[in-house]
N, C-alpha and C positions, 0 to 999 in steps of 0.2 A: 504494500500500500504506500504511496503517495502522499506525506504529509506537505500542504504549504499554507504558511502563515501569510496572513494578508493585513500590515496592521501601519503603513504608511500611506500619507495623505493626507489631506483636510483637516478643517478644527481639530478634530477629536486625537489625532492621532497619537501623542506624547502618552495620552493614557490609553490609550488603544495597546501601545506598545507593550506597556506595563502588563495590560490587563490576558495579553498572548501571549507573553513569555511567562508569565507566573501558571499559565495551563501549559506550555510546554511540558515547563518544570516537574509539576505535581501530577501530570499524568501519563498510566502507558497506554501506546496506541497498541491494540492487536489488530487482526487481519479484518475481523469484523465487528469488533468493541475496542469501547474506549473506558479506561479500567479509571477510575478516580479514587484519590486514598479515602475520601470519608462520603455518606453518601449524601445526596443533594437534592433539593429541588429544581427541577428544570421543566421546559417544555418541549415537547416533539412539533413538527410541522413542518410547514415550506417557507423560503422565504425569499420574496422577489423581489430584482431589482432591474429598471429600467432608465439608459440612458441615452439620450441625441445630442449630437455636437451642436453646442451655441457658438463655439467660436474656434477657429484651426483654417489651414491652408486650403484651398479649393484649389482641383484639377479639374476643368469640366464642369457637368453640373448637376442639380441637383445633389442628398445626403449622400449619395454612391461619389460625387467628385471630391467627398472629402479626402484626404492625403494622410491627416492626423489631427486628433482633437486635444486643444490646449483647456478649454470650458466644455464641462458636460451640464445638460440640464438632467438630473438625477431622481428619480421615483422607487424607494423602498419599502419593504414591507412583511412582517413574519407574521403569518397568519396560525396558531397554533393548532391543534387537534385535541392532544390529551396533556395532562400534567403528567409527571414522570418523578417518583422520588426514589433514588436508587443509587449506588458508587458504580452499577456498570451501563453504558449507553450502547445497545447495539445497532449495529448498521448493517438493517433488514432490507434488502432491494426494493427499490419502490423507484416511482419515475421522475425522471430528472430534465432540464431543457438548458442548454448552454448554446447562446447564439454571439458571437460577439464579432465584429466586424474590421477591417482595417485601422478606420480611425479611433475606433475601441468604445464606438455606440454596439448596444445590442440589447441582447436581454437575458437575465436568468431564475431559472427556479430550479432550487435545491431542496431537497429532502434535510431536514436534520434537527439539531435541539439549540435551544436558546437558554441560556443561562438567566439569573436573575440580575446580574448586572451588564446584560450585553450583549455577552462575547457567543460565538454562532461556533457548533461544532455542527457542519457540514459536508455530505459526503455523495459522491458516485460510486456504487458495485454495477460496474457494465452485466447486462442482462436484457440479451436484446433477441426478437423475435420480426423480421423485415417480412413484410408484406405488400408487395406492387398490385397495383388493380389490371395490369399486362405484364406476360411476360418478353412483349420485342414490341417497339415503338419503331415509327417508319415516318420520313418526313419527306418533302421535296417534291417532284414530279419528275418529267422523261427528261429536262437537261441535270438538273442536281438531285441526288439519292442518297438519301443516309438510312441504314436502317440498325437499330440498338438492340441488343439480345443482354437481359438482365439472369443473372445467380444468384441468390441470396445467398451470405457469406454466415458465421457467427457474429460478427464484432460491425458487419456493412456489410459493400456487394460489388461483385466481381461484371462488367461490361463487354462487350465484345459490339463493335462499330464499325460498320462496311459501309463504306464511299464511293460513291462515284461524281465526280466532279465534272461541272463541263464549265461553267459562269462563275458561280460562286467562288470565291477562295477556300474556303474551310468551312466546317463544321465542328457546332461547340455541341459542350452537353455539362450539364449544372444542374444545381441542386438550389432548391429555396426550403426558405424556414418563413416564420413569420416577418423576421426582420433583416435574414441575412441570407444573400444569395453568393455560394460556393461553384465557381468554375471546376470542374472535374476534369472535363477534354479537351481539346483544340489542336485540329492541325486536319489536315489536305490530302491523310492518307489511312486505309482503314487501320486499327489497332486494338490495343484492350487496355483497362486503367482497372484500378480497384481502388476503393472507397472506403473508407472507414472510420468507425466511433471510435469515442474514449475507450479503450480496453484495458486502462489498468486502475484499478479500485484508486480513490485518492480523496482524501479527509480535508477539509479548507476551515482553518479556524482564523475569525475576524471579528468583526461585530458591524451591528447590528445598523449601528449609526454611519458607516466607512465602505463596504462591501460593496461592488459594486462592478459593473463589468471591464470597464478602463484599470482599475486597480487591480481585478482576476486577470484580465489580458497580460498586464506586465508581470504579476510574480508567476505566471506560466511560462513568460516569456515565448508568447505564442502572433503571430501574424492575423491569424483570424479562426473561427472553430465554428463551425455547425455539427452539433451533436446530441441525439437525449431523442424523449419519448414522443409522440406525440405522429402527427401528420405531417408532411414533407409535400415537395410537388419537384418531381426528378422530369429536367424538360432538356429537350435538343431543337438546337437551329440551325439550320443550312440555308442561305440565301434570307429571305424574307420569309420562311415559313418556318415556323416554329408546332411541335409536337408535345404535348407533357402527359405523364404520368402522374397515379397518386402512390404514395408511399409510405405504411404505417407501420411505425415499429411500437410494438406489444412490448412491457418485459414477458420473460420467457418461461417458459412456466403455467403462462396464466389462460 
C-alpha cells in the first residue's frame, strides 16, 4: 500500500502539518487497516472535493487551454455514513472517482474516515469490474475507416484499432469522465494501446479543510488521472466523425 501525506498549502497548512505527522507517528498502516494505539471516535464516509482554475496561463481556449492553475476556485465536502468508535479503521473496497486534469482542476471522491479534528484517512483498494455497452466501435465512411475492438482487462482494457486513411491524418481515441477527458490513441497507422486504473491500494491522509485535487495532483506527482467507479464515455474520431461508447466499471464482486 501506498501511503501519501497531503498537508501543504493554504491557510491551514502549518497545523495541517502538525496534525499529519502526529498520525504518521502514532499509527501502523497494514495492507487493509489502519491500527491506532488507543481507540477513537471517528467517522466513515466520502469526501468530495471540486476544483476550476480562476486564474493560470491559457493555450487556446476555453478550461481545456489551460497550461496550469496558479488560483483554484475550490468546493469541499465529507459527507458521513456511520460513526465509528474503534483503534482499528478498515479499508473495505467501496467506490472511488479520481479525475484530475493538467492544470490540476478536477474532481474527487474518496471512501474513508474523518477524525474529530480534521484530519481524513482516505483510501483506494483497486476493485474493478469494466463493462462496455459494445464490444468494436466503427467510425468514418469509404474515404476514412477506423474500427476499435475493446478486452476488458482487471485493473482497465486492452484496444486493438485498424485504419485506413485516405483524407484525414489520424485517428484518436479517449476517454471522458465527468470533468476530464484522457487521450489514449493517436496516430495514422493501425495498432493497440492499453489502459489502465489505479492498481495499487494507496491511503491519503490530509484534512478536511486543504485536500483537494491541485494539492493530490502534486504529492502524486502525477500529469493528469482519470480513474474510479462510476460511468465513463470511451469515444474515437477520425476526420469529422466521431463514434463513442459507454463504459461502466462495477467494483468486483458485486
Amino acid at each position: 500500500m501506498k501511503i501519501i501525506a497531503v498537508s501543504r498549502g493554504g491557510l491551514f497548512s502549518g497545523r495541517v502539518k502538525n496534525l499529519v505527522e502526529t498520525m504518521l507517528e502514532r499509527a501502523e498502516f497494514l495492507e487493509n487497516t489502519v491500527l491506532l494505539g488507543d481507540s477513537i471516535k471517528a467517522e466513515y464516509g466520502k469526501f468530495t472535493a471540486v476544483s476550476s482554475v480562476l486564474l493560470g496561463p491559457r493555450m487556446g481556449r476555453g478550461q481545456s487551454g489551460y497550461t496550469s492553475g496558479w488560483l483554484f476556485n475550490t468546493f469541499r465536502r465529507f459527507i458521513p455514513e456511520r460513526e465509528v468508535v474503534s483503534s482499528e479503521l478498515p479499508m473495505t473496497p467501496a467506490e472511488y472517482r479520481m479525475e484530475i486534469d493538467m492544470p490540476g482542476s478536477g474532481k474527487l471522491e474518496l471512501p474513508g474516515y474523518r477524525l474529530h479534528n480534521g484530519v481524513l484517512l482516505l483510501y483506494i483498494t483497486p476493485s474493478y469490474r469494466f463493462v462496455f455497452s459494445r464490444d468494436v466501435l466503427t467510425a468514418g465512411g469509404l474515404e476514412d475507416y477506423a474500427q476499435l475492438s475493446i478486452t476488458p482487462l482487471e485493473a482497465g482494457f486492452r484496444g486493438r484499432l485498424d485504419i485506413q486513411l485516405s483524407r484525414a491524418e489520424y485517428a484518436e481515441v479517449g476517454l471522458r469522465g465527468e470533468r476530464v477527458e484522457d487521450q489514449i490513441f493517436i496516430g495514422d497507422k493501425s495498432g493497440e494501446f492499453t489502459y489502465e486504473f489505479l492498481k495499487e491500494p494507496l491511503l491519503i491522509i490530509s484534512h478536511e479543510r486543504l485536500l483537494d485535487p491541485p494539492k493530490l495532483q502534486k504529492a502524486l506527482n502525477l500529469v493528469s488521472i482519470l480513474s474510479g467507479h462510476g460511468k465513463f464515455e470511451l469515444f474515437m474520431r477520425i476526420g469529422k466523425s466521431e463514434e463513442n461508447m459507454e463504459l461502466s466499471v462495477e467494483l468486483d464482486g458485486e
